[in-house]
N, C-alpha and C positions, 0 to 999 in steps of 0.2 A: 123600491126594491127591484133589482134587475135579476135574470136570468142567468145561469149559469155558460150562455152560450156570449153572453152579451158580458160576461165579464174580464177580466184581464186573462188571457192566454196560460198564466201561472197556475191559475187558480184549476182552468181547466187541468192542466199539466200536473196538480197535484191529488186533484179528482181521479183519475184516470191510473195513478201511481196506486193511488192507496187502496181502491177497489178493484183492481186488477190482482195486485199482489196477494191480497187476501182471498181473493177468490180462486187463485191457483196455490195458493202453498198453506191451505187449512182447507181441508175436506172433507168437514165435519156438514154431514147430509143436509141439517136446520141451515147451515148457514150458503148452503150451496142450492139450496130452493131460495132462499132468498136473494141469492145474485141473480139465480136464471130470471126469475121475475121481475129481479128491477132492471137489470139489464133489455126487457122484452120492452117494461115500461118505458124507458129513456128512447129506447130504437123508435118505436113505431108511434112517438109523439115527436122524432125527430123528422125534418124535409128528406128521410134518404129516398132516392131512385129505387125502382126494382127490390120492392119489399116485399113481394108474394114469392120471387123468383129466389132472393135470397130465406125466407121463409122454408120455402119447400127442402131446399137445399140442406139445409141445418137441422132439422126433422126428420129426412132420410136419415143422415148421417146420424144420428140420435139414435135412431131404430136400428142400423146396423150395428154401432159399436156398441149396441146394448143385449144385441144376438148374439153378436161374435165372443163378446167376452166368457161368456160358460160353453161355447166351445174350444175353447183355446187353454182357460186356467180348468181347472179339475178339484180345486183346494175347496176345502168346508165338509160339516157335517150331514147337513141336509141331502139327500141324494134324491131326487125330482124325478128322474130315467136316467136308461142307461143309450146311449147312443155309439155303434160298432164298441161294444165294450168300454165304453168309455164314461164316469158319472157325468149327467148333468145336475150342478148341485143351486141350491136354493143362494147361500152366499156369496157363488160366485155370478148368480144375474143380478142380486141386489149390487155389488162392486161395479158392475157394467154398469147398471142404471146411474152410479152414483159419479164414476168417471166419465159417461156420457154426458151427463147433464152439468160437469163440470165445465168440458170442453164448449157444450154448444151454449152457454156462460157468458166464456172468454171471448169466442169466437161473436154476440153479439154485441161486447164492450167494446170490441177492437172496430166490429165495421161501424158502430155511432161514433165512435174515435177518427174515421175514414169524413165521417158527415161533419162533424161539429169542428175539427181541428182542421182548417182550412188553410190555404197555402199562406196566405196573408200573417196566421200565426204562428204557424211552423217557422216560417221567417225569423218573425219576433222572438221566438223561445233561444233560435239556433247563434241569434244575433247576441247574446248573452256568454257564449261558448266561445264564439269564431266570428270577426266578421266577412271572413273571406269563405267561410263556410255557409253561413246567410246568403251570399253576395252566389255561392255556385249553385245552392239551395232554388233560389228566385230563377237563375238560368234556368236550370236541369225542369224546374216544375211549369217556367215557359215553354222550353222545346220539344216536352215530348206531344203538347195536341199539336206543337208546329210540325213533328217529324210525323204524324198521323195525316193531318190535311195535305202536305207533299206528297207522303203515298198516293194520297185517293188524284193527286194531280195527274202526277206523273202515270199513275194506270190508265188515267181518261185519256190521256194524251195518249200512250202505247192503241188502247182500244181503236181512237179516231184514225191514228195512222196504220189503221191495220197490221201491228205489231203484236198483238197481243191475242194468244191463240189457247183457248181452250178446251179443242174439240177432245183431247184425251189429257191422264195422269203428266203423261210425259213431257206433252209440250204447254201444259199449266204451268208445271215447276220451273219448266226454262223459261216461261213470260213474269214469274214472279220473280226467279232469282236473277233478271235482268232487270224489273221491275226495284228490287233490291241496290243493286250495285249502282243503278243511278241513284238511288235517293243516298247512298253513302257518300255517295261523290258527292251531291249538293251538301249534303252535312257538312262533309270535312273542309267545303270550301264557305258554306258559313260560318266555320268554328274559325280558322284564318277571318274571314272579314271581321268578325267580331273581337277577335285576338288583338287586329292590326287596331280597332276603334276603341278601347281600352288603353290601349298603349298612349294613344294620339290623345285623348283625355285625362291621360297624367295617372294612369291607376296605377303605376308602380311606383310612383312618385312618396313618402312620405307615410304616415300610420292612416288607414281607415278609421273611420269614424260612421255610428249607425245613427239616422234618426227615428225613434221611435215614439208614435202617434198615441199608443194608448198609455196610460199612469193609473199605477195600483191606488187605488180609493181606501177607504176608512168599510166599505161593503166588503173589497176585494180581503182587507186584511183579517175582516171577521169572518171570512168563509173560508181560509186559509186557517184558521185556528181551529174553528168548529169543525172541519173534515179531520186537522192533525189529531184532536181529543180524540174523537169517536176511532179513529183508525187506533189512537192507542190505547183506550179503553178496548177495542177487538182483540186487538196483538196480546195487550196483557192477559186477558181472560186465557187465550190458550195457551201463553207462557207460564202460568201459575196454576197451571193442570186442567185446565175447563177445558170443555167442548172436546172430551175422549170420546173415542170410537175405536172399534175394529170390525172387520169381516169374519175374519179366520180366529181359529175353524168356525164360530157361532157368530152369528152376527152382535155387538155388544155395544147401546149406546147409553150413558150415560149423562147426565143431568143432570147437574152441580146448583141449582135454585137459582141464590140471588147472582152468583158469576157468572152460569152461562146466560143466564135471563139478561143480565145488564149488557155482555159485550154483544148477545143476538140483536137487540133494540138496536145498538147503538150503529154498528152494520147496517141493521136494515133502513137508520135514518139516512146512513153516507149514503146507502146504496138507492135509496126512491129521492134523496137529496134534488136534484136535476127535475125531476118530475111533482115535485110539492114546490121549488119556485116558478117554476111555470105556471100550476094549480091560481099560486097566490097573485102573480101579474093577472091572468086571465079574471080572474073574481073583482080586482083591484080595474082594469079595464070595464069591466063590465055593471059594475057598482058607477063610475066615474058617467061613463055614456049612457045609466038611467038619470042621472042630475041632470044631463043639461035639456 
């Protein structure tokens, strides 16, 4: 069995469709605890960089948009204080809590989306679409650490030849926006050499063509199925009236037994999906290296 990171680029690409979508356009609280958590699961058992930094980051913003929202909306019955004449009411911090913890959701699906969908893939999905879009895709995701480590050149350079002056605001800006205008110049005269080396290679010669290294497996097509099921056993439950709610004016949630129980499960299997086949390699590794 392999890992969801280890399998075809589609797979990820349909992963990433079906739990994202659901998790912003159904809002029903049960199912939006269950993104935040599997989302938290899949990030912080992913390799991302700077996971305290973004941690902190998305916690703040939690606790803001979960202040701000009953001072901003006014609406419900609960009336909590009054603030300059104003209610703060009981259902409009529960809607904060509930759009807050929506966002910061999304916002950890999308940065393991940053981690796990790698330029190598992005490639491959885009090469399906375009392959002249593939082909600017690979440039564009080459040049921008190129156009970062020419900065940091071109500054050492400016610095050594004592050009580069930042005793105040004023003449910082003028050493960077000179610092600037060469590096454009070398860009725009890379984007020519590279023009000219294309052309001389025959790229306008004739239809492109992509090679592509990975092939969807008989694993890939059964996890392709098993996410479509579950994503449409969710979608249904709320299209055939499950999983009601409201805020206003009282807060009202309602619980429909074997429908919202069946499309909750089935959610929460998409949704820890990523993290139960990791689970099952790591057990299946470690079973394997007691035998020998």
């Amino acid at each position: 069995m392999k890992t969801l990171e280890s399998s075809n680029p589609i797979v990820l690409f349909f992963f990433f469709l079906y739990v994202t979508a659901l998790s912003m356009f159904i809002s029903f609280p049960f199912l939006i605890i269950i993104s935040l958590f599997g989302a938290m699961a899949y990030y912080y058992s992913s390799p991302a960089p700077k996971k305290g930094s973004f941690t902190v980051f998305v916690w703040v913003l939690f606790l803001v948009l979960s202040a701000a929202n009953p001072l901003i909306s006014h609406k419900g019955e609960t009336i909590l204080l009054f603030i300059n004449n104003r209610p703060i009411t009981l259902e409009s911090f529960y809607f904060g809590l509930n759009s807050s913890a929506m966002i910061v959701s999304a916002l950890y699906w999308f940065r393991t989306l940053t981690v796990v969908l790698t330029s190598d893939k992005l490639i491959y999905l885009t090469s399906f679409l375009s392959k002249n879009l593939s082909l600017i895709i690979s440039m564009s995701v080459r040049f921008v650490p190129m156009f970062g480590r020419q900065r940091k050149k071109i500054k050492e350079t400016q610095l050594a030849m004592g050009l580069y002056n930042d005793d105040s605001i004023v003449d910082d800006i003028r050493s960077n926006i000179r610092v600037f205008s060469i590096l454009i110049t070398w860009a725009l005269e890379n984007g020519i050499t590279a023009a000219d080396s294309m052309e001389a290679r025959g790229f306008s010669l004739g239809k492109r063509s992509c090679m592509r290294q990975k092939r969807i497996d008989i694993f890939d097509i059964m996890l392709i199925i098993l996410m479509s099921a579950l994503f449409g056993i969710t979608l249904a439950g709320r299209l055939f009236g499950g999983m009601s709610h409201s805020f206003y004016p009282r807060l009202s949630i309602s619980f429909n037994g074997i429908k919202d129980t069946a499309a909750l499960l089935s959610f929460a299997l998409l949704a820890f999906l990523p993290v139960i086949l990791k689970a099952e390699v790591s057990l299946r590794w470690h079973l394997l290296k007691q035998r020998v």
